[in-house]
C-alpha positions, -999 to 999 in steps of 0.1 A, spaced: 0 0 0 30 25 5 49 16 -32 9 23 -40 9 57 -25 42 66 -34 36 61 -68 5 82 -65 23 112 -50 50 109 -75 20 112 -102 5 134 -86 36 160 -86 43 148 -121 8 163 -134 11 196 -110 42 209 -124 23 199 -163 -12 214 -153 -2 238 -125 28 253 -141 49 245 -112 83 239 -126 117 235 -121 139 265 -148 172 259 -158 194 284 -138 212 312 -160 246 321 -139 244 357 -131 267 385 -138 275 421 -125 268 447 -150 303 470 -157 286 496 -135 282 480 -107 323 481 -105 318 519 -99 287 515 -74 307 494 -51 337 514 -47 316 549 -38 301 522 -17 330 516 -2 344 549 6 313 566 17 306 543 45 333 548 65 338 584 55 301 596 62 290 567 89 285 583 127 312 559 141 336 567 114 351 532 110 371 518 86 361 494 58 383 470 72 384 433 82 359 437 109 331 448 86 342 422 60 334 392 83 302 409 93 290 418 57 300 382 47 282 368 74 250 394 66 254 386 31 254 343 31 223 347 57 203 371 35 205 345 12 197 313 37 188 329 68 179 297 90 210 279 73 201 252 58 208 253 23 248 255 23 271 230 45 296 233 60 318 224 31 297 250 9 311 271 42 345 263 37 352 273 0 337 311 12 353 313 42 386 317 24 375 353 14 356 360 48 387 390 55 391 398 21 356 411 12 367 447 19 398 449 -2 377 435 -35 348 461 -28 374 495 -25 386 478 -60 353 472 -73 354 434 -68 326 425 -58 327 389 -78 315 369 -43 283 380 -44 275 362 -80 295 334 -77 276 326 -39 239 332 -50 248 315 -82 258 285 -59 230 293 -35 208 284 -66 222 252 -77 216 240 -39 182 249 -41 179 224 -70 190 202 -52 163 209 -18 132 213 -43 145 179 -55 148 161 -22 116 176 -12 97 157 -39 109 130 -25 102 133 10 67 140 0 68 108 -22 84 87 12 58 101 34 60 110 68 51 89 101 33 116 116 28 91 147 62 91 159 77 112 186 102 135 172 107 174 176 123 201 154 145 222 166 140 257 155 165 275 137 174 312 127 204 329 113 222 322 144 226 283 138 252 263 125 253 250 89 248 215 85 278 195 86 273 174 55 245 165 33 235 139 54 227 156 82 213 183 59 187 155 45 179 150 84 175 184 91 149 187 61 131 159 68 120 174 105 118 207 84 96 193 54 74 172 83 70 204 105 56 221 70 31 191 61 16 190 93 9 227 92 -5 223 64 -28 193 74 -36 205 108 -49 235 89 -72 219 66 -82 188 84 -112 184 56 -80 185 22 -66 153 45 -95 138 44 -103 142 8 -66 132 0 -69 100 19 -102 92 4 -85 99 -33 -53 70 -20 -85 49 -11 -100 47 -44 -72 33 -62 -79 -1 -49 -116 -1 -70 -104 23 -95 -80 26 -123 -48 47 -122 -62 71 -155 -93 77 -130 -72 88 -100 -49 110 -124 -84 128 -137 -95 131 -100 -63 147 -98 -60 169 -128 -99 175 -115 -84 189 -79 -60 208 -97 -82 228 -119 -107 238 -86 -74 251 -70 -81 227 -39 -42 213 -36 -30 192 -8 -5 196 15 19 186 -5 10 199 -35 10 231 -19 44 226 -1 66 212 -32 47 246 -52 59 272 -27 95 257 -30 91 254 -70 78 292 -70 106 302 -49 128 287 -76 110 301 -103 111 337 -85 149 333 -75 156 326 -111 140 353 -121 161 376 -106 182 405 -121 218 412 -117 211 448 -96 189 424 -74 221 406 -62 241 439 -60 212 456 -35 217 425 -12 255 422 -15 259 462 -8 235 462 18 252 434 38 282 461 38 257 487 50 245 468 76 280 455 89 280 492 102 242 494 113 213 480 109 196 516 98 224 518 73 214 510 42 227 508 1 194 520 -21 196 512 -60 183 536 -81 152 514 -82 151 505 -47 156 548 -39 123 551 -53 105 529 -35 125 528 -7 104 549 12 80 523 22 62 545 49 54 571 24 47 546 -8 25 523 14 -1 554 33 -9 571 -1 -29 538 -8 -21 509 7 -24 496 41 -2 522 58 29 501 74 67 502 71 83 467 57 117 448 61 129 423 46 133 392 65 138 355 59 119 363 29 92 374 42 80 413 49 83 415 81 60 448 99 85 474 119 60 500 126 22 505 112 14 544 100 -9 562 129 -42 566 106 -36 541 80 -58 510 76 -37 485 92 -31 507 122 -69 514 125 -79 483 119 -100 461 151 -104 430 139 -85 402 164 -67 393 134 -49 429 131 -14 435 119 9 440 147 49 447 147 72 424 138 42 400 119 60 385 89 36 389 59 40 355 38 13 361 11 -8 387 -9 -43 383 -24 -64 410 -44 -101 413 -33 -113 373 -36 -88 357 -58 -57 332 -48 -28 345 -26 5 351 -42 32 338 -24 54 367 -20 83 352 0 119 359 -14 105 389 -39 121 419 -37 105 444 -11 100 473 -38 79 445 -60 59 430 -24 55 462 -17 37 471 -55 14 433 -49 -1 453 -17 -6 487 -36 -38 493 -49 -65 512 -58 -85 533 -29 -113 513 -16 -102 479 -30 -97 451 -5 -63 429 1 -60 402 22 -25 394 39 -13 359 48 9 364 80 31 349 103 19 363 140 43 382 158 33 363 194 39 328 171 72 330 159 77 295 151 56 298 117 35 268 132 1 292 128 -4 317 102 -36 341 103 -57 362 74 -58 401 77 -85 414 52 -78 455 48 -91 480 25 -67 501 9 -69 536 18 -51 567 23 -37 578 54 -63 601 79 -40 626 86 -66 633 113 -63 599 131 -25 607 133 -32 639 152 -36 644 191 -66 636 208 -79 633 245 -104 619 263 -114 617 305 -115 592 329 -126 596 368 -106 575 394 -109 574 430 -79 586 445 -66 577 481 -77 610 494 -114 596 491 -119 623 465 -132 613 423 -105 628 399 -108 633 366 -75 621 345 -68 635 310 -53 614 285 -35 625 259 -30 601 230 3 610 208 4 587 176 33 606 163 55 637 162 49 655 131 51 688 118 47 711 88 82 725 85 72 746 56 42 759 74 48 784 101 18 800 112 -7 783 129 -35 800 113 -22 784 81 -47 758 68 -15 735 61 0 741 96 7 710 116 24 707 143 21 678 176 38 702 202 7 728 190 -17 700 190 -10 686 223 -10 727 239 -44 728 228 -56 696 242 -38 707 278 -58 737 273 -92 718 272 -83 694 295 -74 724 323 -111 737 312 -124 703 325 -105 711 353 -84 676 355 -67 670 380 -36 649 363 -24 641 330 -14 611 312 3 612 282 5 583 262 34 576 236 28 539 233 39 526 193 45 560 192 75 557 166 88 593 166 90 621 139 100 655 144 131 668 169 121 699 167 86 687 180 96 666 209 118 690 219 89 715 221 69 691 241 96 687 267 92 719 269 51 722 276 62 705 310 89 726 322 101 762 320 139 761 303 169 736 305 184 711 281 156 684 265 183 663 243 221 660 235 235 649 196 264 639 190 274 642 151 312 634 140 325 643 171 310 672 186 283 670 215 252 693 205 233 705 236 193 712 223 174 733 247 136 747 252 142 782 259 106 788 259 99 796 293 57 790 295 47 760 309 18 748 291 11 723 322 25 719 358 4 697 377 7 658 380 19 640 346 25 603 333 39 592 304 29 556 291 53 540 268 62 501 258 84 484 234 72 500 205 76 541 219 110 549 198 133 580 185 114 609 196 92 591 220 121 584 241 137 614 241 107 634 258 100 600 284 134 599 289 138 644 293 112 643 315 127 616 334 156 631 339 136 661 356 118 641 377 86 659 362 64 623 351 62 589 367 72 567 333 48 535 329 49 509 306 72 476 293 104 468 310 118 493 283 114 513 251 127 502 220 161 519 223 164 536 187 191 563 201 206 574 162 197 593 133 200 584 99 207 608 66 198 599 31 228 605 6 234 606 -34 266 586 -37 265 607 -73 248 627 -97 243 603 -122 212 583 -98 218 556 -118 248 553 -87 216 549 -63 223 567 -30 233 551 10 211 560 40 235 559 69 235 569 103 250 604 111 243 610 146 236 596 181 206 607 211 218 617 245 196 615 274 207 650 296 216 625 321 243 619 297 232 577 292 222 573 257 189 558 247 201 535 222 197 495 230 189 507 264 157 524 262 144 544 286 136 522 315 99 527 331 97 540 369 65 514 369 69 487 350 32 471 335 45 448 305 25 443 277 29 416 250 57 435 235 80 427 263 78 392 251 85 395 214 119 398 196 113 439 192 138 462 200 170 477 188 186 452 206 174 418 186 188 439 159 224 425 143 251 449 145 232 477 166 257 504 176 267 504 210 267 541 227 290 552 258 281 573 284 287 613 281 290 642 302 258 652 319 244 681 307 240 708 337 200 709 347 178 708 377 156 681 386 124 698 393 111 674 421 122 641 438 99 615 428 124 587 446 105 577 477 69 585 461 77 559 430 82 533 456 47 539 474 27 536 437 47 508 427 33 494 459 -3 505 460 -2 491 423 13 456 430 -15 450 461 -47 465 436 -36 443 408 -31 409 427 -64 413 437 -81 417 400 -92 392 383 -90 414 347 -53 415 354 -48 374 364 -63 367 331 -37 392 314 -5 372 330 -19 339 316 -23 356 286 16 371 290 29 339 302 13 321 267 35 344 249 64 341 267 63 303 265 56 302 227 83 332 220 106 309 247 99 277 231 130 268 211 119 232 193 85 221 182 64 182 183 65 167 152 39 143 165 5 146 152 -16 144 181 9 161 208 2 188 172 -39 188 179 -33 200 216 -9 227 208 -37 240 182 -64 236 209 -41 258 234 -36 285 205 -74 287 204 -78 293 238 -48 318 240 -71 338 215 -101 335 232 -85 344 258 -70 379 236 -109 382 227 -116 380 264 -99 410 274 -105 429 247 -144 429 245 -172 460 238 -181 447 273 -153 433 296 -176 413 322 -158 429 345 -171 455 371 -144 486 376 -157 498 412 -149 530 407 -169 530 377 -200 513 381 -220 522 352 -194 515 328 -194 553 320 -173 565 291 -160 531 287 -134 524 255 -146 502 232 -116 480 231 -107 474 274 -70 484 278 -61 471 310 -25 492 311 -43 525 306 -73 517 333 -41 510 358 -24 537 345 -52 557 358 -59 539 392 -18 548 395 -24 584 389 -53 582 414 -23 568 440 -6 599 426 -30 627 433 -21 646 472 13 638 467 34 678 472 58 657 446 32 653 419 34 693 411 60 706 394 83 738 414 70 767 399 103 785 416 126 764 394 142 793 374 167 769 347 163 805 324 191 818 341 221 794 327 238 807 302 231 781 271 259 798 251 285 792 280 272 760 286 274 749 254 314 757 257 321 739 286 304 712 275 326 707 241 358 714 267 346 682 286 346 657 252 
């Protein structure tokens, strides 16, 4: 009955790649175009010449780009061996001599032998798929990423696919239980009937598009080929040069003259699209930050696009999806284009599931970005406080920090401006007569300096908000404004996802002890800036974005891979995802500086210590928050778990445990809750969607109200330093 069923699969793949035009092509070697000799050595000069670190393109960077560059083409490692390993480590520390000559030779003759191994994969998966699996024995997999070694030899390579191939086909039969059964039913029949009528049944299935599993798992691998093959010489250089780039930083980039145009995802993507910024990542897209106001961000299914999703698949309105792993992200990001109003639907890998064992549907229309959703907004909420007294809170939602810099005047119908925005919300809120303000700069992903710096500056009266340091010299940025928009009691809410800007007014006001910080165990630590550079005037040279300058906390720490640290720490599931500068390869590392000179306006030491207390006792005692930390603990054991059952049944219960962990998402996230807030009763002005960090966030600031602390020192007088002197005897300390 196996030869029977072999012979069957090996039939059926036979007809696929005739009827479903899944089929192997010849691979044509590529070659650099004479250009490209030019590219690579402006490449090569500017890097080290415009880069914030200044370092040279020496061996260090060679070993790095040659290790960014053989993982960009097989990021889990498991196409090359070891001995594959061997013949290109002889020019690991050369890498950097051929590129200042032009040489840049090991980037074809590698993806031309990355291609021939493929081959030989797609051809060893057709017959694993032919062998079949024993999906009743108890193995695991162990899961890999760019970190693992290569495979010794190809026999331990065929082992490692085999787990690899098995861990695919159960996916895909776990995920369409009903194709199994139809599949086995097909194998069945050939006892009664004769092989020409399984191979119309077949030919039949084909047609109506409903594959099985391995159909659909010997296609994807076929496609890739066919897609890989397809690829054009400039293609290969992109990759090769940005493996350089990113042997610096991983903000640094090489942009072709094709990639330059598109290269701008944020921008290409909110016109009409689905509003989110893309990366390229073990072939897939993978989601850094979703556009405040653009579909995806205001989107409330359960299914929603979060950061660091890896998006596997495009379809237009009702028709197939397009397998849009190992495309180039200018062309993934022209599949999800599309005309206003029309829908796409996005095959992803969830963030919380990075194992690839579930994959989830996200249905969005394309639209423009609402400019108005990405603008401030505020809303109140009443908590009892421990004075016996009902406050009212203001919250002040921050998306992002953006500004008109062409546009001065606010009475300008083009003027925009967050720091404006968010004066004019204080305003109202002081007309409600609240009695504390949060402001909340969670996923908030930055913008404008210029604008944080200005809303430092709403909180306090003068003093240093942020030090850069460019090419050597230490910039000291100041508010010199000295009205205070706000003095009384002030949060900030951040979590993994707060960056750039974000951190620098958390981490300013900080500093000054004027707001209690709340949020994940950290921000995401993004402490540099980057500047976008012609590397010619002939754009057929393409141009290098490359970082330029670092972020200074006045404290003189830096931001970067460090965050800004919350004074109360509430995780969400962001603290359990690989998000953050610091999951990152080759993040720069940033040393302390001299402290610029300021004034704390308050000591917030000892009161800190009393809310993190009051909020430790409320929240052991709510049943809302138990159900959160199961929910937290799920995705800490998924993101944890570091091999997967290749057993079918052990399989079934992991699938019946995802289902619960999403009922249990939909449990804390419903219109109603279910669950009483006692200082609320009558659920008034209730969110839609419960946020359980926000309602604490409250109940904190409630802890917070009485406290002399909580108001900022109206006699603190930081106008008087002399910023010009300052700014001397700071440059004397570097």
């Amino acid at each position: 009955m196996k030869n029977l069923k072999s012979t069957l699969i090996y039939t059926l793949l036979f007809v696929l790649f005739l009827v479903g035009n899944v089929y192997a092509v010849e691979h044509v070697p590529l070659k650099p175009d004479p250009l490209y000799k030019n590219i690579a050595k402006r490449v090569a000069n500017a890097l080290p010449a415009r880069h914030l670190l200044r370092e040279p393109m020496d061996d260090k960077m060679s070993q790095r780009a040659w290790t960014n560059y053989l993982s960009s083409l097989d990021y889990t490692h498991v196409y090359f061996t070891q001995k594959d390993i061997a013949l290109f480590r002889a020019k690991e520390e050369f890498l950097d001599d051929m590129l200042l000559v032009g040489d840049i030779s090991f980037a074809y003759d590698a993806f031309n032998l990355f291609m021939d191994r493929l081959e030989n994969r797609c051809q060893y998966v057709e017959k694993l798929l032919a062998d079949g699996f024993d999906l009743d024995k108890k193995e695991s997999l162990i899961l890999r990423d760019n970190d693992s070694p290569w495979p010794l030899d190809e026999k331990e390579q065929n082992e490692l696919w085999r787990k690899k191939i098995k861990n695919e086909y159960l996916r895909q039969v776990l995920a369409d239980e009903q194709a199994k059964a139809a599949m086995t039913n097909s194998v069945d029949a050939i006892i009664t009937n004769s092989v020409d009528t399984v191979i119309t049944n077949i030919i039949n299935k084909i047609v109506e598009k409903k594959l099985t599993p391995e159909e659909k798992i010997i296609k994807r691998y076929r496609q890739m080929q066919v897609i890989l093959n397809d690829s054009e010489a400039d293609w290969v250089l992109q990759k090769y040069l940005t493996a350089f780039s990113h042997a610096y930083d991983p903000h640094t980039d090489y942009m072709s003259h094709d990639m330059s145009e598109d290269f701008d995802i944020d921008m290409s993507l909110s016109l009409v699209g689905i509003g989110a910024m893309l990366r390229s990542e073990d072939g897939a897209a993978k989601i850094i930050r979703l556009i405040p106001g653009g579909p995806a961000a205001s989107d409330k299914s359960a299914n929603k696009l979060q950061p660091g999703d890896k998006i596997i698949g495009v379809a237009q309105g009702n028709e197939d999806s397009v397998d849009i792993r190992h495309r180039p992200l200018s062309k993934i990001v022209r599949y999800i284009r599309g005309k206003k109003g029309t829908k796409v639907v996005l095959t992803v890998i969830p963030v919380n599931d990075p194992t690839g064992v579930s994959t989830k549907q996200v249905e969005l229309i394309r639209d423009e970005v609402k400019l108005d959703k990405q603008a401030v907004s505020s809303k109140v909420k009443k908590v009892m406080g421990v004075d016996g007294v009902m406050h009212k809170i203001g919250i002040i939602d921050l998306p992002t920090f953006y500004a008109n810099l062409r546009v001065r005047s606010p009475s300008d119908p083009e003027f925009r401006s967050s720091s404006y925005d968010v004066g004019k919300e204080i305003k109202k809120l002081q007309d409600e007569k609240v009695d504390g303000i949060i402001l909340d700069l969670r996923s908030n992903g930055g913008g404008s300096l210029l604008e944080a710096i200005k809303m430092v500056g709403l909180f306090i009266r003068t003093g240093p908000t942020v030090m850069v340091q460019e090419w050597g010299a230490l910039h000291v940025l100041p508010d010199n404004d000295p009205t205070v928009a706000y003095s009384g009691p002030l949060m900030v809410l951040v979590n993994r996802l707060s960056a750039s800007a974000s951190e620098i007014v958390a981490a300013a006001l900080q500093d000054y002890n004027r707001a209690v910080i709340m949020g994940d165990s950290k921000t995401h630590g993004k402490g540099t800036v980057q500047t976008v550079l012609p590397l010619g005037f002939d754009r057929k040279f393409g141009k290098i974005k490359v970082t330029t300058a670092g972020y200074y906390r006045i404290s003189g720490r830096s931001t970067q891979l460090c965050g800004v640290v919350p004074d109360i720490i509430m995780s969400s599931g962001y603290d359990f995802m690989e998000l953050g500068e610091d999951t990152l390869p080759n993040p720069i590392k940033c040393i302390p500086v001299n402290k610029a000179i300021y004034k704390p306006v308050s000591n917030l030491g000892m009161v800190i210590t009393e809310l993190q207390q009051k909020s430790k006792e409320r929240l052991a005692h709510d049943p809302r928050f138990e159900a959160y930390q199961k929910l937290l603990k799920r995705i800490e054991k998924i993101n944890n778990n570091k091999s997967i059952s290749l057993n079918i049944d052990e399989r079934r219960k992991r699938a019946i445990a995802d289902k619960e962990l999403s009922d249990l998402q939909e449990k804390l996230m419903p219109a109603d809750d279910g669950f009483e807030d006692p200082e609320n009763p009558d659920n008034e002005e209730k969110d839609e969607y419960s946020d359980i960090v926000l309602d604490e966030a409250v109940k904190v600031m409630g802890d917070y109200m009485g406290h002399e602390e909580s108001k900022f020192s109206m006699t603190d007088d930081t106008s008087r330093i002399s910023w010009p002197k300052l700014i001397e005897e700071m440059l004397k300390n570097l």
